[in-house]
C-alpha positions, 0 to 999 in steps of 0.5 A: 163233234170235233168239226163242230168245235172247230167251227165255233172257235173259227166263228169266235175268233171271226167274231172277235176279230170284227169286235176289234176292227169296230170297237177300241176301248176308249182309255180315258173311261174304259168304255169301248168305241168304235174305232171308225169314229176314231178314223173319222175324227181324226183327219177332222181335228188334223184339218182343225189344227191345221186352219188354227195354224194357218190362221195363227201364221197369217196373223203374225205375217200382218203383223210383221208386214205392218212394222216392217213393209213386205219387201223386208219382211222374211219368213223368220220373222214371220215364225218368230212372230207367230212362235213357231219354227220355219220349217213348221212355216214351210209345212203351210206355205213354201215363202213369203209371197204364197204367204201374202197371196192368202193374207192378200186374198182374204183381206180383198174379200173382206174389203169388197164385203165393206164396200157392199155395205157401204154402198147399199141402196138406201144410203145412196138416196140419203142426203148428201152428209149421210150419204157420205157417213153411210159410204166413207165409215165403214170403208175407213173403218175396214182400213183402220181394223185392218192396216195390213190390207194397205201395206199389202195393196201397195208396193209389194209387187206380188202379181196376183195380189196387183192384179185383185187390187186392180180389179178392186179399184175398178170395182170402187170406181164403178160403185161411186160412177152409179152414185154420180149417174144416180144423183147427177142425171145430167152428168155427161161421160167426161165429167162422170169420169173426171169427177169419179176419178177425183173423189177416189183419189181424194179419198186415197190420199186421205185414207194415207193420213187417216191410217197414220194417225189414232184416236182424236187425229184420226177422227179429226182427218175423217172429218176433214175428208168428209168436209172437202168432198162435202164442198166438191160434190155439193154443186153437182148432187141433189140434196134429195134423190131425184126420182 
């Protein structure tokens, strides 16, 4: 009798012990939950946090690029602009060029994103004013959305942020390369690359006025750009795709 006692309080406080590891009274309702949905959820809403932070850090660190350059931003002001704390900074990312690396990279990715857009198959068989349409405006487009991309691809002097933007610009390059080669079929090697090289350039050096202007100025040197390339390739491109 008395060993059977024993062993019915022994399983009740087994029963009750493993009732504690599996359930946790939810104070809010007073209803119990399992506590392994709690350890679950947990790591989850941290690593929500977290990404909203990082992503809140990365958006004050475009901003102060934007204003002041990289090369004089700091990490104070990033925080500033992010209304934080340094030392809550310093738990995402150690300084200011680890900071410009992952703004950097993701921006890379998004550019490369529009160029695909831009440069899709059915707009290269347009007639030459759409084809300009359908390449150059989403691409200013990406620019203007996001000018953190330009303060950031030139003259930071960040090396994996140099050497992605490199890789960039090859890629850009070779894109409007297979454009020429497309309509252009009797291109020879050195005008392929002469003229490639000549439209980038083109477009750099006008994407720098595009950028420093709003509204009705900008879209007046939009239209200025579209114009002088228009003039450039209208002797050497056929109006309708050759094939």
């Amino acid at each position: 009798m008395g060993k059977s006692a024993e062993k019915g309080t022994k399983g009740s406080a087994v029963d009750s012990k493993n009732a504690a590891t599996t359930e946790a009274t939810d104070t809010d309702s007073g209803t119990a939950r399992p506590t392994t949905a709690i350890t679950a959820a947990t790591p989850r809403r941290r690593q929500a946090r977290g990404e909203r932070r990082i992503s809140q850090l990365l958006a004050a660190a475009a901003g102060v690029f934007c204003r002041t350059g990289y090369a004089s931003a700091s990490t104070n002001a990033i925080a500033r602009e992010a209304g934080v704390s340094p030392g809550t900074l310093y738990q995402y990312f150690p300084n200011k060029e680890a900071i410009a690396i992952e703004l950097g990279g993701q921006l890379l990715q998004q550019a490369n994103e529009a160029h695909g857009r831009a440069f899709r198959p059915e707009n290269i068989h347009r007639p030459l004013p759409e084809l300009l349409d359908a390449v150059l405006d989403p691409v200013i487009a990406f620019n203007c959305e996001n000018p953190a991309f330009w303060a950031l691809m030139h003259g930071t002097g960040v090396p994996g942020i140099a050497h992605e933007h490199e890789k960039l610009h090859e890629s850009l390059l070779s894109r409007i390369e297979a454009v020429l080669r497309d309509r252009c079929p009797g291109i020879t090697p050195h005008e392929l690359a002469h003229t490639s090289n000549m439209i980038l350039g083109i477009f750099k050096s006008s994407l720098d006025l595009i950028l420093a202007h709003e509204g009705d100025e900008r879209a007046a040197y939009t239209a200025e750009l579209k114009t002088v390339l228009l003039r450039y390739l209208e002797p050497m491109i056929t109006t309708t795709h050759p094939h």
